[in-house]
N, C-alpha and C positions, 0 to 999 in steps of 0.2 A: 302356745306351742301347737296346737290343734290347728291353728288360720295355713301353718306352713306343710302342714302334712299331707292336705291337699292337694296343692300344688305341684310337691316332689313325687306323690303321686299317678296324678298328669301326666310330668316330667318323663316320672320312669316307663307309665305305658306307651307313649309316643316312643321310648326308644324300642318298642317291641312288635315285632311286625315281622314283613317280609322276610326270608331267609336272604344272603346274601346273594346264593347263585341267582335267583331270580329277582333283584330287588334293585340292580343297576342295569335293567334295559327299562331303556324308555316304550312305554305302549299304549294302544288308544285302549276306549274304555269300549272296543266292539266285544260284545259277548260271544261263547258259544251258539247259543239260539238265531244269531242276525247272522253270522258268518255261514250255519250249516244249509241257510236256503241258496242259498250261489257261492261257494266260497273261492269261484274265481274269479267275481268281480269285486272280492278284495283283497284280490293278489297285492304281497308287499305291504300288508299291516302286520303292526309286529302288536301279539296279542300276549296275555297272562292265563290261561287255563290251568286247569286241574283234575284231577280223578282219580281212577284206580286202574291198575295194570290189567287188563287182560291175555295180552299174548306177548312177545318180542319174539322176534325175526334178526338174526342176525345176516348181512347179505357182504358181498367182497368187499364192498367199500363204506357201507355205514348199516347203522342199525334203525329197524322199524318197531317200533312200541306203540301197540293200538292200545287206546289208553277211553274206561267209560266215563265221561265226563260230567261230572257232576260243579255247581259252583261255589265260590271260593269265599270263606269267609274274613273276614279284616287282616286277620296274619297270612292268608294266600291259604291257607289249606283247605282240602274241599272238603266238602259238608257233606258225608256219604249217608248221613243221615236222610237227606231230602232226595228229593224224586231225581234222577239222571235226565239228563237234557240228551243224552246220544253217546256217540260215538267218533273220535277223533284220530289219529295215526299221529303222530311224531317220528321226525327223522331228524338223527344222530350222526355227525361226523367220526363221530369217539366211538368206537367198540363197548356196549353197554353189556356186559352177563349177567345174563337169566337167570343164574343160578342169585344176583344179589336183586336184580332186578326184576322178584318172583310176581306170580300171579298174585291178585289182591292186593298189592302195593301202593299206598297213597301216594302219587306225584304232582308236584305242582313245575309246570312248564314255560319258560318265558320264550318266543320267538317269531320267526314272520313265515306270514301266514301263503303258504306258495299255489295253492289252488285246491284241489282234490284227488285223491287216490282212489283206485279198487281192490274191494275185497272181496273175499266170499269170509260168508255167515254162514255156516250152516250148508245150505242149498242154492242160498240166496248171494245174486253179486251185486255188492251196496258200490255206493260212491261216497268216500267220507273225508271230512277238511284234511290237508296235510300242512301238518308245521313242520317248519325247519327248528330245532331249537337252536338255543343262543345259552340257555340256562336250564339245569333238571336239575330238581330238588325233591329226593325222596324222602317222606317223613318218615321221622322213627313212628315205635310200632306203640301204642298205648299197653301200659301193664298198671296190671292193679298192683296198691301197694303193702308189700306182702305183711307188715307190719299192722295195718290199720290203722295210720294214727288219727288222732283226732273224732275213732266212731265208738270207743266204748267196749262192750262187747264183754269177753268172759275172760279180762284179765289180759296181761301180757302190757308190753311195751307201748306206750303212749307218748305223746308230743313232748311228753316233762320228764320220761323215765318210766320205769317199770309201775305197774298198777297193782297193788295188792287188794286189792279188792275185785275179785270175780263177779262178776255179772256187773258191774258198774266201771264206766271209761273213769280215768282220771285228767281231771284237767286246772291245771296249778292247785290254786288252792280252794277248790271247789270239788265235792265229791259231787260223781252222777252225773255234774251237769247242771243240777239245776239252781246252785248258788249258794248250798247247804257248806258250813268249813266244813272238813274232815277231819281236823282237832277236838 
């Protein structure tokens, strides 16, 4: 039984990955870091970025989401944990609001890569890659879970059902945790 559980394993994490909006364009494997030192001499590469929201601009005819780019781990989402690579702009055919597409927003972006934009920072006016998207996929938002299951703690609901035992998790038929029955 154990040889096959494996494999369906396997099985199930290969079906897990990319979101859909971004996961049926095809794209080269050019990074953030290679495209931000000229990114007009790779106009027309259609790339897969990620990051977090920092502004959106809504304009007559499409929308501008300067987005701080960080890179993406196996399922496409970005690792806000690690250091930021820069700063990207995305532009939208589609009317995107602000109001869902707030600041601090994790997004992952599929499209081709049309040269560079300006901005002003600050004081400062940068020049920073412009993607056209094709695909934007905003992640949900992480929450803790309000239950705690599986940590123990002073009682309450656990993985199997309610815990009568305060200060000790329950978990099947193991008290504590540590292998002891509870019978």
């Amino acid at each position: 039984m154990r040889l096959y559980v494996l494999p369906l394993c396997a099985f199930l994490s290969a079906c897990a990955g990319l979101p859909a909006a971004v996961k049926n364009v095809p794209v080269s494997k050019l990074s953030y870091t290679q495209a931000s030192t000229d990114p007009n001499s790779y106009k027309g590469t259609l790339v897969r970025w990620g990051g977090v929201i920092i502004d959106v601009e809504n304009e007559e005819n499409e929308t501008l989401v300067q987005v701080l780019s960080y890179p993406l781990d196996y399922t496409g989402r970005p690792q806000s944990t690690k250091q930021s690579e820069g700063r990207f702009v995305v532009k939208s055919a589609e009317f995107l609001d602000p109001a869902v597409y707030k600041k601090d927003r994790e997004i992952t972006v599929a499209g081709e890569l049309e040269g560079d934009i300006e901005r002003q920072i600050g004081k400062k006016t940068v020049r920073l890659p412009l993607l056209s998207s094709t695909g934007i996929y905003m992640w949900p938002i992480y929450q803790a879970n309000p239950y705690g299951y599986g940590y123990g703690g002073y009682g309450g609901w656990g993985p199997w059902g309610m815990s009568p035992y305060y200060g000790y998790g329950y978990y099947g038929p193991y008290w504590g945790g540590y292998g002891r029955p509870y019978w």
